[in-house]
PDB file as gemmi writes it, atoms N, CA and C in Angstrom:
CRYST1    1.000    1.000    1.000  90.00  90.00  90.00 P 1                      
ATOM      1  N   UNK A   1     261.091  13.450  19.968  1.00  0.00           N  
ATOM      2  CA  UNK A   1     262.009  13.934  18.990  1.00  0.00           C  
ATOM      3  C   UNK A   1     262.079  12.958  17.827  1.00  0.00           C  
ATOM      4  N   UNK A   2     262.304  13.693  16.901  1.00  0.00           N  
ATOM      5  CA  UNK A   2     262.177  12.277  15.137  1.00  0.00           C  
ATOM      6  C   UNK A   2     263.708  12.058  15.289  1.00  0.00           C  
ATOM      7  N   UNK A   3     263.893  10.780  15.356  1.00  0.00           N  
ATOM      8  CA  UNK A   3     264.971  10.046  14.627  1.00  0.00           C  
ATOM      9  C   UNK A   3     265.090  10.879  13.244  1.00  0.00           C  
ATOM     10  N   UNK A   4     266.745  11.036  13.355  1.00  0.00           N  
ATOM     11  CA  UNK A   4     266.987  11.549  12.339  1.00  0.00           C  
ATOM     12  C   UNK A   4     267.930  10.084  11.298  1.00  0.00           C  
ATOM     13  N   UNK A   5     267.832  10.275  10.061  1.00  0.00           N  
ATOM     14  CA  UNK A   5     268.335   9.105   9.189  1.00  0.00           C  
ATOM     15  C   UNK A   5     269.476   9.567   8.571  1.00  0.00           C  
ATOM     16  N   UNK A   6     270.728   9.522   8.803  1.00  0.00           N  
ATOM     17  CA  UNK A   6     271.506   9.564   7.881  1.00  0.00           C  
ATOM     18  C   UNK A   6     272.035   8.839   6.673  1.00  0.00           C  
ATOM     19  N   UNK A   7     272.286   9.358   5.806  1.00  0.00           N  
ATOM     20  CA  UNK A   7     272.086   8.798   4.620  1.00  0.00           C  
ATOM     21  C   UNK A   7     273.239   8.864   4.235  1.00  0.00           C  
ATOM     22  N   UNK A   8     274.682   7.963   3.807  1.00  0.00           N  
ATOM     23  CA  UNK A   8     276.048   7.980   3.487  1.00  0.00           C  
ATOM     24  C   UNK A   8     275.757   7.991   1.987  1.00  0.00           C  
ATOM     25  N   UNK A   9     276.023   9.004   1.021  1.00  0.00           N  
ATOM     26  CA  UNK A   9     275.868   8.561  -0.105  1.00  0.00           C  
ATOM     27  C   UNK A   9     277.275   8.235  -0.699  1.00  0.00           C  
ATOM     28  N   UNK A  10     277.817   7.272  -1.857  1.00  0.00           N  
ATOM     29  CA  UNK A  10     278.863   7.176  -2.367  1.00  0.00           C  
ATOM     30  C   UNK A  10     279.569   7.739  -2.413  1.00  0.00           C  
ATOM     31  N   UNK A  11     279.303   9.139  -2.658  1.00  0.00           N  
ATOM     32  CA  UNK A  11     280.275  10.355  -3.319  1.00  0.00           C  
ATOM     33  C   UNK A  11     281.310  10.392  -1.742  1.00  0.00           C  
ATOM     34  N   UNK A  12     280.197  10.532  -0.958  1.00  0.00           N  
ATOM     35  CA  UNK A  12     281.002  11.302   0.499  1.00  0.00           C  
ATOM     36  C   UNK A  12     282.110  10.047   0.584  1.00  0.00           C  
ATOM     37  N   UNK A  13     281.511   8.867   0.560  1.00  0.00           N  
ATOM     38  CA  UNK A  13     282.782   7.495   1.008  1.00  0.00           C  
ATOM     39  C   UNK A  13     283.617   7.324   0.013  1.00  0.00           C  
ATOM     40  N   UNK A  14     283.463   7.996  -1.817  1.00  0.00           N  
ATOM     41  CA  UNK A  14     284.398   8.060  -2.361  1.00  0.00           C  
ATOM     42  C   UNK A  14     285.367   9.149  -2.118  1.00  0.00           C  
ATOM     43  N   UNK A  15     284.954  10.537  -1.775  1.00  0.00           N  
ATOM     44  CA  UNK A  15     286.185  11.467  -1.466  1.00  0.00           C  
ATOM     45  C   UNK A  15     286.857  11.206   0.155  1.00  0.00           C  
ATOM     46  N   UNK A  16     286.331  10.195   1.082  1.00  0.00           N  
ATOM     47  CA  UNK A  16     286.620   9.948   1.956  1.00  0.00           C  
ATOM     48  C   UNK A  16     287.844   8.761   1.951  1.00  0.00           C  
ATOM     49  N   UNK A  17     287.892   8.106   0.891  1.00  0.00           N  
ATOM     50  CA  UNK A  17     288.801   6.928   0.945  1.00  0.00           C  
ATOM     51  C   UNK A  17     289.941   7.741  -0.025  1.00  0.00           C  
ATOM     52  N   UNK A  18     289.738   8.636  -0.926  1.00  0.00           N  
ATOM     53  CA  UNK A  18     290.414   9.380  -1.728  1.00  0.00           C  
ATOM     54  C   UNK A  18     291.746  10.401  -0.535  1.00  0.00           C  
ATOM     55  N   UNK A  19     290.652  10.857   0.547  1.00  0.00           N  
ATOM     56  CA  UNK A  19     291.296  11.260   1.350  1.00  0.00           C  
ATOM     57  C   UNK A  19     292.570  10.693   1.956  1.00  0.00           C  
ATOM     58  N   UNK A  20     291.938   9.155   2.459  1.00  0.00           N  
ATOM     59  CA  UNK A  20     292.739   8.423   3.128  1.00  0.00           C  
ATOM     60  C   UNK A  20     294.122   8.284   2.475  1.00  0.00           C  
ATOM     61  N   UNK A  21     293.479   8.090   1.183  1.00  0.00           N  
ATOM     62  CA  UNK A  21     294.941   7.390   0.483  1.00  0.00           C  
ATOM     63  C   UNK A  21     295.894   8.468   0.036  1.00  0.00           C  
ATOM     64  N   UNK A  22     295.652   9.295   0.053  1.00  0.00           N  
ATOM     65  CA  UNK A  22     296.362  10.705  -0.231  1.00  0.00           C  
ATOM     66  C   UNK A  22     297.266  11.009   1.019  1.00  0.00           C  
ATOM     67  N   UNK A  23     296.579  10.955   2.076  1.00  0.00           N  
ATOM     68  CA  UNK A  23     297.399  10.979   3.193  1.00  0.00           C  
ATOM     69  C   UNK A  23     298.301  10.121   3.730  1.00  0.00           C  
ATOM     70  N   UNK A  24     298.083   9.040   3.124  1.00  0.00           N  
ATOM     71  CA  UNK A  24     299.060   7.822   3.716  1.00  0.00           C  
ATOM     72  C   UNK A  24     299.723   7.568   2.233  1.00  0.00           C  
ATOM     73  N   UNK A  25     299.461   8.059   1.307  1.00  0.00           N  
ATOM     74  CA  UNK A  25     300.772   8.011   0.154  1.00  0.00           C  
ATOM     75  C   UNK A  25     301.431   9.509   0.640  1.00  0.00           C  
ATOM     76  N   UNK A  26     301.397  11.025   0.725  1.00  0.00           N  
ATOM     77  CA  UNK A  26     302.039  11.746   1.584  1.00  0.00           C  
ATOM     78  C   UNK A  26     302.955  11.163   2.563  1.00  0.00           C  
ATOM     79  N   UNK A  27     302.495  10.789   3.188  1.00  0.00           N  
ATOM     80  CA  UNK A  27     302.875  10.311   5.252  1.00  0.00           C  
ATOM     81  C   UNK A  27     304.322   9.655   4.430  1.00  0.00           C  
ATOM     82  N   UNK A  28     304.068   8.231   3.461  1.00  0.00           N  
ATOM     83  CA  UNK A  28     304.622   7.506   3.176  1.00  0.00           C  
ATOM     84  C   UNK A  28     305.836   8.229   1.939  1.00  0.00           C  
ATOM     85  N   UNK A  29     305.800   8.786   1.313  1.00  0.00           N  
ATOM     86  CA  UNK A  29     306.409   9.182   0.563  1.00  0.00           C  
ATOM     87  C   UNK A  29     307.447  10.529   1.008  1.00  0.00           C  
ATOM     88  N   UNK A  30     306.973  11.122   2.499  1.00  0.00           N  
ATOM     89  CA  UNK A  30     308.160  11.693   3.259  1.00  0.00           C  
ATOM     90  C   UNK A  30     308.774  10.936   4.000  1.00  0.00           C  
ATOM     91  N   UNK A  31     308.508   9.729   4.085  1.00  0.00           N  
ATOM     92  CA  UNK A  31     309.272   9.080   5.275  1.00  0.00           C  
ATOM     93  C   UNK A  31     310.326   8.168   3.488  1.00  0.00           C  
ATOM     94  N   UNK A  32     310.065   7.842   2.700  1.00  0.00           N  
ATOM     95  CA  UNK A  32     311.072   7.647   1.763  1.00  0.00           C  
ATOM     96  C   UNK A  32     311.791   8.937   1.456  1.00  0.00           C  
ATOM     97  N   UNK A  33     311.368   9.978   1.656  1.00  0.00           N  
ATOM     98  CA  UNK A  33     312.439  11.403   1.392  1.00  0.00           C  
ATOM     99  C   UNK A  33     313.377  11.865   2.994  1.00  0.00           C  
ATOM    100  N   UNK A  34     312.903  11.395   3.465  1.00  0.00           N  
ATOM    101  CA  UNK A  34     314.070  11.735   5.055  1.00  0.00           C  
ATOM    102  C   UNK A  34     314.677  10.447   4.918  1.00  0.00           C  
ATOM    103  N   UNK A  35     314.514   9.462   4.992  1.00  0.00           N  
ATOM    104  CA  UNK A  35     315.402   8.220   4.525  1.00  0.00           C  
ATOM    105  C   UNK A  35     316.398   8.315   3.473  1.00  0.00           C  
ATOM    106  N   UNK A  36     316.284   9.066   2.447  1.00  0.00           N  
ATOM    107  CA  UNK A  36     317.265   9.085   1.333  1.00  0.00           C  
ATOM    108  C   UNK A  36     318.182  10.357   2.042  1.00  0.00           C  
ATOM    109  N   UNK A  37     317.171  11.295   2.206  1.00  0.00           N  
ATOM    110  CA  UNK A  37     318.088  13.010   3.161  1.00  0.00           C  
ATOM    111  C   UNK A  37     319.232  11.975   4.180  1.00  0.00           C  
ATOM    112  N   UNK A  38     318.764  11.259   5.048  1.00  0.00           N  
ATOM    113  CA  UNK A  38     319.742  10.508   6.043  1.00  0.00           C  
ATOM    114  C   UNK A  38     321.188   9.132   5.562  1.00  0.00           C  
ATOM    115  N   UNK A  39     320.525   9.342   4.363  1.00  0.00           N  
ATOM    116  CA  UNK A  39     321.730   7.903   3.816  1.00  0.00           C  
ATOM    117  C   UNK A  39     322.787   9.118   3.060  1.00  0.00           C  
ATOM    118  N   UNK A  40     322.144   9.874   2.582  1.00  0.00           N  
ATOM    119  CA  UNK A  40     323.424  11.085   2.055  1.00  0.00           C  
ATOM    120  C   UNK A  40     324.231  11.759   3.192  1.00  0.00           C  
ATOM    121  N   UNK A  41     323.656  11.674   4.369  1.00  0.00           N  
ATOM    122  CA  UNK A  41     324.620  12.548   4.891  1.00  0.00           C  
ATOM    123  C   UNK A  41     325.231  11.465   5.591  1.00  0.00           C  
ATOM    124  N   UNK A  42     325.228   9.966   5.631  1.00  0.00           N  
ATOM    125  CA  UNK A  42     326.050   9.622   5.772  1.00  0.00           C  
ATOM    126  C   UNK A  42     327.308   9.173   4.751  1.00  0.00           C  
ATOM    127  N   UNK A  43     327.182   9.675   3.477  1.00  0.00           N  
ATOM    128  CA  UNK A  43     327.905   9.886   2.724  1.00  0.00           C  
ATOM    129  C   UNK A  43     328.886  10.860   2.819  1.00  0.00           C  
ATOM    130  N   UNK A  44     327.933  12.518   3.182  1.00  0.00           N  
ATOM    131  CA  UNK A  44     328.884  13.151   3.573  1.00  0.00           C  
ATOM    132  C   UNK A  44     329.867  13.609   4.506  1.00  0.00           C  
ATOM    133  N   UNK A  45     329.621  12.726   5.462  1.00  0.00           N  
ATOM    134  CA  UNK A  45     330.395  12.710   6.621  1.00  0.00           C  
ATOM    135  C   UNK A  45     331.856  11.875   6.542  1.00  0.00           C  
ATOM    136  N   UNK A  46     331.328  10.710   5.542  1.00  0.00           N  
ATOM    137  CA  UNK A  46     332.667   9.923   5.265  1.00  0.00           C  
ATOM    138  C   UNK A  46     333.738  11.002   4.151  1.00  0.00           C  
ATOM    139  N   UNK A  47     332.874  11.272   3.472  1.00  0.00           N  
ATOM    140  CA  UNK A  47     333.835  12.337   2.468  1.00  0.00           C  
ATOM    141  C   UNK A  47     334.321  13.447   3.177  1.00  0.00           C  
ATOM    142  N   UNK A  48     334.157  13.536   4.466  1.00  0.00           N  
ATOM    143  CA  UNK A  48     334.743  15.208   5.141  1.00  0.00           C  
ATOM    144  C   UNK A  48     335.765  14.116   5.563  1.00  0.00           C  
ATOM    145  N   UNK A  49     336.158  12.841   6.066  1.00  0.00           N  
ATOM    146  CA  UNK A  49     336.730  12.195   7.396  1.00  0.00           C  
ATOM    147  C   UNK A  49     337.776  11.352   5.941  1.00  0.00           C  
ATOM    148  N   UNK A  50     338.744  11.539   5.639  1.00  0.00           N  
ATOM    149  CA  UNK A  50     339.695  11.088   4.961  1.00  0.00           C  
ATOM    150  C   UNK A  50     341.323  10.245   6.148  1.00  0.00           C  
ATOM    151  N   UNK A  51     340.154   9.728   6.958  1.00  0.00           N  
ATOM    152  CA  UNK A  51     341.466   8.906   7.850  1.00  0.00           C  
ATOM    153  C   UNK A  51     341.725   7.562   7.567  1.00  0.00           C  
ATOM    154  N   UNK A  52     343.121   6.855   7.855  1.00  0.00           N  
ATOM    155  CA  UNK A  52     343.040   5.393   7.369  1.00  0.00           C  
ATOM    156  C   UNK A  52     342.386   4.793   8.362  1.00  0.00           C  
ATOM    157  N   UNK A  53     342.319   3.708   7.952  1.00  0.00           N  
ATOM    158  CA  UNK A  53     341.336   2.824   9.203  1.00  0.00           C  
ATOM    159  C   UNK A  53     343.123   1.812   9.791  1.00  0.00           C  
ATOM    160  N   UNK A  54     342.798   1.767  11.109  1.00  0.00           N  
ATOM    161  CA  UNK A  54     344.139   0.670  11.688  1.00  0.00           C  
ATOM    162  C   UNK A  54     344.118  -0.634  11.103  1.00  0.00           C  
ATOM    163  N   UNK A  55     344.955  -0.821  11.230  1.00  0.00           N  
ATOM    164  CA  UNK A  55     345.155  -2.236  11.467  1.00  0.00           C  
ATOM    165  C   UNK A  55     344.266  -3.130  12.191  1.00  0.00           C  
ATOM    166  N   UNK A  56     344.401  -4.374  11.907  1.00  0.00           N  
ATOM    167  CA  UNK A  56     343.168  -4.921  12.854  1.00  0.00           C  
ATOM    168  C   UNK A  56     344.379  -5.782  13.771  1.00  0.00           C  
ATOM    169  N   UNK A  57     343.465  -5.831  14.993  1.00  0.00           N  
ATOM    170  CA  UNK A  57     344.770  -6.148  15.862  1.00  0.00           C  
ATOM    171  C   UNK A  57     344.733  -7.969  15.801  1.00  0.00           C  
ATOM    172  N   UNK A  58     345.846  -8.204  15.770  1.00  0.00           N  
ATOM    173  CA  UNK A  58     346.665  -9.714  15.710  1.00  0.00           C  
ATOM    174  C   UNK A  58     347.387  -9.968  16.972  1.00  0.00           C  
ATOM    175  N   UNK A  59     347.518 -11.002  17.018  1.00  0.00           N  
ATOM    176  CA  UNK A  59     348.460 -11.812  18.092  1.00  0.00           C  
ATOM    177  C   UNK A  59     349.602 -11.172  17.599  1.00  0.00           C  
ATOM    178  N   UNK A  60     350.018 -10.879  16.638  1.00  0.00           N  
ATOM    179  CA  UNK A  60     351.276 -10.732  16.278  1.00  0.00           C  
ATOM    180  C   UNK A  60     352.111  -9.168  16.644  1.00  0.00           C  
ATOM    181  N   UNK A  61     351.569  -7.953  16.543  1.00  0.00           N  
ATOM    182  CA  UNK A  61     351.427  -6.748  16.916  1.00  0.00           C  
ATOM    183  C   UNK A  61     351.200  -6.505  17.964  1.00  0.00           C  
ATOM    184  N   UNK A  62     350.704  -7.539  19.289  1.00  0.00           N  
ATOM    185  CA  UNK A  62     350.043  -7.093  20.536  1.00  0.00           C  
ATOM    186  C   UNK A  62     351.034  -7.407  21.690  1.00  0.00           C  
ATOM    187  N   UNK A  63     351.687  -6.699  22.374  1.00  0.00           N  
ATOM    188  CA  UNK A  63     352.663  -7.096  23.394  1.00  0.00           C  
ATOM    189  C   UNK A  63     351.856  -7.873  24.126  1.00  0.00           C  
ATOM    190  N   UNK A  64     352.451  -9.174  24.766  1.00  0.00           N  
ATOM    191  CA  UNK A  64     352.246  -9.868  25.654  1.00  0.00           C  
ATOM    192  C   UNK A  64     351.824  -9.344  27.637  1.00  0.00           C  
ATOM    193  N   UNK A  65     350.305  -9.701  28.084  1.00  0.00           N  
ATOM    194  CA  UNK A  65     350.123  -8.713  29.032  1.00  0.00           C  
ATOM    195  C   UNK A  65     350.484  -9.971  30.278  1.00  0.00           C  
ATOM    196  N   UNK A  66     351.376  -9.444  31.206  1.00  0.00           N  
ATOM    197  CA  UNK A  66     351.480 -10.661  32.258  1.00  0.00           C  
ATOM    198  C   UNK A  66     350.474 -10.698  32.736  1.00  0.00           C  
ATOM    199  N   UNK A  67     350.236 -11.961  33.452  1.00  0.00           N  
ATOM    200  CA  UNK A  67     349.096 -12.437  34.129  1.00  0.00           C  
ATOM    201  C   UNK A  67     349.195 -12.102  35.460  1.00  0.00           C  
ATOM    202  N   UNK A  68     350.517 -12.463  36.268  1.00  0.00           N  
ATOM    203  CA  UNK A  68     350.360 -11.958  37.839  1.00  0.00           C  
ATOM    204  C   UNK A  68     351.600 -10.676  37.304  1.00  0.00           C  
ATOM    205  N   UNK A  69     350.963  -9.879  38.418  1.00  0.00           N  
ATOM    206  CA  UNK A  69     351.634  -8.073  38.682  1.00  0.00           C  
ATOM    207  C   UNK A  69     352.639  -8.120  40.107  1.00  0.00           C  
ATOM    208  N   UNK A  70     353.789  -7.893  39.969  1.00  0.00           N  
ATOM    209  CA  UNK A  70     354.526  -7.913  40.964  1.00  0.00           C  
ATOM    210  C   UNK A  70     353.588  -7.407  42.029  1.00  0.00           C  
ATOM    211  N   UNK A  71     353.913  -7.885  43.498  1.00  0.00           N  
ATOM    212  CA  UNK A  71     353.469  -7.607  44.780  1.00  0.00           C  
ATOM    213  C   UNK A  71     354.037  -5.761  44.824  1.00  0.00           C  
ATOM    214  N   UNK A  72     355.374  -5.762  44.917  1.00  0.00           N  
ATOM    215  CA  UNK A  72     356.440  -4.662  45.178  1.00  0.00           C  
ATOM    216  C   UNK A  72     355.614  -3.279  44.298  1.00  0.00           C  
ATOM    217  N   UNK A  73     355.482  -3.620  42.753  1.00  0.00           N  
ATOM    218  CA  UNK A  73     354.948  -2.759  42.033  1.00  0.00           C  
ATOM    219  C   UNK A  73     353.588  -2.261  42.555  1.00  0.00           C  
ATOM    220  N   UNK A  74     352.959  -3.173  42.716  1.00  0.00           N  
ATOM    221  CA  UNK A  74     351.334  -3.052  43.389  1.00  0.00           C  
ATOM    222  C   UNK A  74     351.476  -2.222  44.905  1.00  0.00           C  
ATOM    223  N   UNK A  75     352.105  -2.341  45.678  1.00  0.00           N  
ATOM    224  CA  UNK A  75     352.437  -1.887  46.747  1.00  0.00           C  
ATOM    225  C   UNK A  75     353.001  -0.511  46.611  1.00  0.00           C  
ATOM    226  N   UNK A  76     353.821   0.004  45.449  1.00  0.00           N  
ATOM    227  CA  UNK A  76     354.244   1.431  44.920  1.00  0.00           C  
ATOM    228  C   UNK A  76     353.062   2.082  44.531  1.00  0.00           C  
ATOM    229  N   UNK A  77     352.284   1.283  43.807  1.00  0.00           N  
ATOM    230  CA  UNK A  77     351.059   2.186  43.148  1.00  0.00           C  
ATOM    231  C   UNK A  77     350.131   2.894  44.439  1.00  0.00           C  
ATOM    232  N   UNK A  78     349.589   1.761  44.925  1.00  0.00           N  
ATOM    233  CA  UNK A  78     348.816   2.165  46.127  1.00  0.00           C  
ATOM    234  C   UNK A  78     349.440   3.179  47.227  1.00  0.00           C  
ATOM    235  N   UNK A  79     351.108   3.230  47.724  1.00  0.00           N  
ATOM    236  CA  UNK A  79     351.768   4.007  48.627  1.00  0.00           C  
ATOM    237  C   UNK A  79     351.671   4.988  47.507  1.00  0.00           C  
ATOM    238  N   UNK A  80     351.534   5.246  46.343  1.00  0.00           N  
ATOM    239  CA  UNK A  80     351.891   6.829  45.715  1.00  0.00           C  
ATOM    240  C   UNK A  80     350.365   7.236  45.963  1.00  0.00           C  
ATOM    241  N   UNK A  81     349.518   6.661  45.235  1.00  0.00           N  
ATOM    242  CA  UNK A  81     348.071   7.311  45.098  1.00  0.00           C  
ATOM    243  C   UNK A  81     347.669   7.376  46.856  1.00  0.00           C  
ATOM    244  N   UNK A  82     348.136   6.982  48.360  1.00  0.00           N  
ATOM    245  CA  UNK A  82     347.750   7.286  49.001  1.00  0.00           C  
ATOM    246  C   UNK A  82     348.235   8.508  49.450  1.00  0.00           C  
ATOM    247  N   UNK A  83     349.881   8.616  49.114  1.00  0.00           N  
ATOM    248  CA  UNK A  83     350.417   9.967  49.152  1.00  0.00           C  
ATOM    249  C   UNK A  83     349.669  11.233  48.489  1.00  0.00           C  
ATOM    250  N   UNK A  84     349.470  11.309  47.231  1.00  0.00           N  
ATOM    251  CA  UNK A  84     348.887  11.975  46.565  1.00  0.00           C  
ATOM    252  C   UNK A  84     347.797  12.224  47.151  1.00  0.00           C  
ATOM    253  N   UNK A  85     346.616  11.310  47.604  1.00  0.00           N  
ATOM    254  CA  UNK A  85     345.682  11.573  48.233  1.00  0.00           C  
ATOM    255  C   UNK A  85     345.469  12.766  49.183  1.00  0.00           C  
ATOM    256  N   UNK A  86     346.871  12.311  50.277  1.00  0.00           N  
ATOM    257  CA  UNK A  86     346.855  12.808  51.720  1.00  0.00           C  
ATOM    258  C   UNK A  86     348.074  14.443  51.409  1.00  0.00           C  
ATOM    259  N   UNK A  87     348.416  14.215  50.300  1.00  0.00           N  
ATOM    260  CA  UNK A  87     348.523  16.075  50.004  1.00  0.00           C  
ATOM    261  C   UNK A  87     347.740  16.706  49.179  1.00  0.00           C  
ATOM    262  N   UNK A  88     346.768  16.338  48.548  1.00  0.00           N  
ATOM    263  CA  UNK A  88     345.660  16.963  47.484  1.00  0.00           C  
ATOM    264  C   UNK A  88     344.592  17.383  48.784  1.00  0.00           C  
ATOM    265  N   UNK A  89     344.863  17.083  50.204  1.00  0.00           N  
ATOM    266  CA  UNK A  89     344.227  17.594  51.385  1.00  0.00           C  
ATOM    267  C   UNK A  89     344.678  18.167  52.385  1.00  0.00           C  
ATOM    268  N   UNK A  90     345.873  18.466  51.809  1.00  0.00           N  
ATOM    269  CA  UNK A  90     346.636  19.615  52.486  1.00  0.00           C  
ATOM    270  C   UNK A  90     347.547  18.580  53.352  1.00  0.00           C  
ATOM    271  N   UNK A  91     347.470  17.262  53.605  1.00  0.00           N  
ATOM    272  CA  UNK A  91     348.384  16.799  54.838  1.00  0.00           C  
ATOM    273  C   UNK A  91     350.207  16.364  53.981  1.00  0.00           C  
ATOM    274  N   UNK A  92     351.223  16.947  55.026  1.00  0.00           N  
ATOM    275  CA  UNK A  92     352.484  16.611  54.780  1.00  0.00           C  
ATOM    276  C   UNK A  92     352.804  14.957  54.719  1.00  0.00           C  
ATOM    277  N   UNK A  93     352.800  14.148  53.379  1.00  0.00           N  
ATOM    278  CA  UNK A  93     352.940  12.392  54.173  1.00  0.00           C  
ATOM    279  C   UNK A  93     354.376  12.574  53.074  1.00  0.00           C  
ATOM    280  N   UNK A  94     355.141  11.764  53.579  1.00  0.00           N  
ATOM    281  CA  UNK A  94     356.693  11.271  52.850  1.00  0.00           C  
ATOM    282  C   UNK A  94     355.940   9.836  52.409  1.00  0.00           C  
ATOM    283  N   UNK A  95     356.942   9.095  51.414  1.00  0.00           N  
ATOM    284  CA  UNK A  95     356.434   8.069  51.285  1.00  0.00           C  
ATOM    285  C   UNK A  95     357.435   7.396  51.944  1.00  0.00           C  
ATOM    286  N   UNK A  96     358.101   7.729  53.010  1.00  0.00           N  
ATOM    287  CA  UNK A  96     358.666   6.619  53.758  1.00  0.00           C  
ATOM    288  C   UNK A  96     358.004   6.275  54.993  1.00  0.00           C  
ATOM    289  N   UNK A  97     356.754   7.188  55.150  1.00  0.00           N  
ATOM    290  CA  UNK A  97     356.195   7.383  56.599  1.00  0.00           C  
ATOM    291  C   UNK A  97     354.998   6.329  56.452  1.00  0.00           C  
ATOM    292  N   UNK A  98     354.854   5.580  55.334  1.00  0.00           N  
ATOM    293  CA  UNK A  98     353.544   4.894  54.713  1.00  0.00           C  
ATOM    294  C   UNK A  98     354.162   3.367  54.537  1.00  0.00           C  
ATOM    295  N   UNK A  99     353.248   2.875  55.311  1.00  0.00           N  
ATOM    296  CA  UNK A  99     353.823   1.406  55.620  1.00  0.00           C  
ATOM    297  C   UNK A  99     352.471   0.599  54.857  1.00  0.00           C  
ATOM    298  N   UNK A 100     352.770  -0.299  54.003  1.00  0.00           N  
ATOM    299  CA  UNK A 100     351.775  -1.508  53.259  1.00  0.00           C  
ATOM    300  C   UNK A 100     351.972  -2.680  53.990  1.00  0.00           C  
ATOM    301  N   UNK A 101     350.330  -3.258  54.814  1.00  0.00           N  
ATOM    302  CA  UNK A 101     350.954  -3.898  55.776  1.00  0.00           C  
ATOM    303  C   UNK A 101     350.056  -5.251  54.940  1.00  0.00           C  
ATOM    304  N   UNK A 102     349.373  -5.075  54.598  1.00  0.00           N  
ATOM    305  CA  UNK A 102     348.854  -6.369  53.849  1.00  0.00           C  
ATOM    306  C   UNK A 102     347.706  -5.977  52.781  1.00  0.00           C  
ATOM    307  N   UNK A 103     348.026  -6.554  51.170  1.00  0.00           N  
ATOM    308  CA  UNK A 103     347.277  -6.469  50.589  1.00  0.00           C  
ATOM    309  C   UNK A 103     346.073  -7.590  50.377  1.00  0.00           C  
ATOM    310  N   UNK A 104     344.582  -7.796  50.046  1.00  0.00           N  
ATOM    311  CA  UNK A 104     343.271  -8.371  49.941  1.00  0.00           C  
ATOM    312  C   UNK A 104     342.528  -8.219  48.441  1.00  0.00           C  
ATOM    313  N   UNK A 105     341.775  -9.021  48.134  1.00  0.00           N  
ATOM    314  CA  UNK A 105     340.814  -8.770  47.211  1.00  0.00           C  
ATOM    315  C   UNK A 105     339.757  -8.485  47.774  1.00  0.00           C  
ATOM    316  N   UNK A 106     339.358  -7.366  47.396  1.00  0.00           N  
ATOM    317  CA  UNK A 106     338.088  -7.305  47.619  1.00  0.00           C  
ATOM    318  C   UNK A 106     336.595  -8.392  46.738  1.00  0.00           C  
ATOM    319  N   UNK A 107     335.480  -8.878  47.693  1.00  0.00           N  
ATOM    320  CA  UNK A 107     335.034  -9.415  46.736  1.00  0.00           C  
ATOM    321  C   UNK A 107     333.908  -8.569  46.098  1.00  0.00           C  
ATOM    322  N   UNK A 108     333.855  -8.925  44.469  1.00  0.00           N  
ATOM    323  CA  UNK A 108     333.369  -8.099  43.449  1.00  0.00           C  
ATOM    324  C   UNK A 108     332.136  -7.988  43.852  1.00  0.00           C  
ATOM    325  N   UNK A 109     331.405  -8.971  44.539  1.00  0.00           N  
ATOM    326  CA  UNK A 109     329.686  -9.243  44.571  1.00  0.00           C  
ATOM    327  C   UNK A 109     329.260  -7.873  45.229  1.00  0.00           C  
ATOM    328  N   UNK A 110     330.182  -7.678  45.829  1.00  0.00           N  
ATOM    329  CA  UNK A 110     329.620  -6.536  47.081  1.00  0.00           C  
ATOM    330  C   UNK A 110     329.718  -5.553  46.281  1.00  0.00           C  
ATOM    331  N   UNK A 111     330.618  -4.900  45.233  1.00  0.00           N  
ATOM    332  CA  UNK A 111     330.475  -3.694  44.851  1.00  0.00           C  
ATOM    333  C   UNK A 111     329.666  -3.944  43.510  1.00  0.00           C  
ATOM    334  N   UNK A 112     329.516  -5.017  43.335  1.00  0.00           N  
ATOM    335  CA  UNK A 112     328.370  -5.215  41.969  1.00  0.00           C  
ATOM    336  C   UNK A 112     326.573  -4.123  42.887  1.00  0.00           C  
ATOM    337  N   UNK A 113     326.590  -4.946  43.595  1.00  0.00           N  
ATOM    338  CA  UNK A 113     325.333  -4.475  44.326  1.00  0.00           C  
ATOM    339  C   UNK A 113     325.087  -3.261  44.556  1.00  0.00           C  
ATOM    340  N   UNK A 114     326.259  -2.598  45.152  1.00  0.00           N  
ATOM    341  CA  UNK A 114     326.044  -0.892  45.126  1.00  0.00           C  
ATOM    342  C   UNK A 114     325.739  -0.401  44.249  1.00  0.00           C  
TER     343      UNK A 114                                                      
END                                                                             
């Protein structure tokens, strides 16, 4: 079989680079038109939303949060939400029938892992 010779003449590698650059000034010149489309509509979103912005929070405005939580209080929370529990399942519990016999920390490591 003859080797065949191809022959690149100028013209073809000039409309070939003509190509290129046409397409990547395109490519490039929609990605500057969805960029400008996306900075307007965050314009118009602020112009629909006419709310004040808060305050920024200070020491001064912020009630003071205690550090330790009564035992007694902690012991109400847990006897209600177990009540609640044990009638959201149909069972009759009083909360006098619910005895808190000792509260624990659980340690965090263990439920980090789950």
């Amino acid at each position: 079989m003859a080797m065949m010779n191809f022959c690149i003449s100028s013209d073809v590698m000039s409309r070939a680079g003509l190509n290129t650059a046409l397409g990547i000034g395109v490519v490039f010149t929609m990605l500057v038109l969805i960029s400008f489309i996306i900075s307007l509509l965050k314009l118009v979103n602020r112009a629909g939303k006419k709310e004040e912005i808060p305050a920024p929070v200070t020491r001064t405005n912020v009630a003071p949060v205690e550090e330790k939580t009564d035992d007694l209080e902690l012991i109400a929370v847990i006897s209600a939400a177990i009540c609640a529990y044990e009638q959201a399942q149909g069972n009759d519990v009083s909360l006098d029938s619910l005895v808190v016999r000792s509260i624990r920390k659980v340690n965090k490591s263990k439920w980090q892992k789950a």
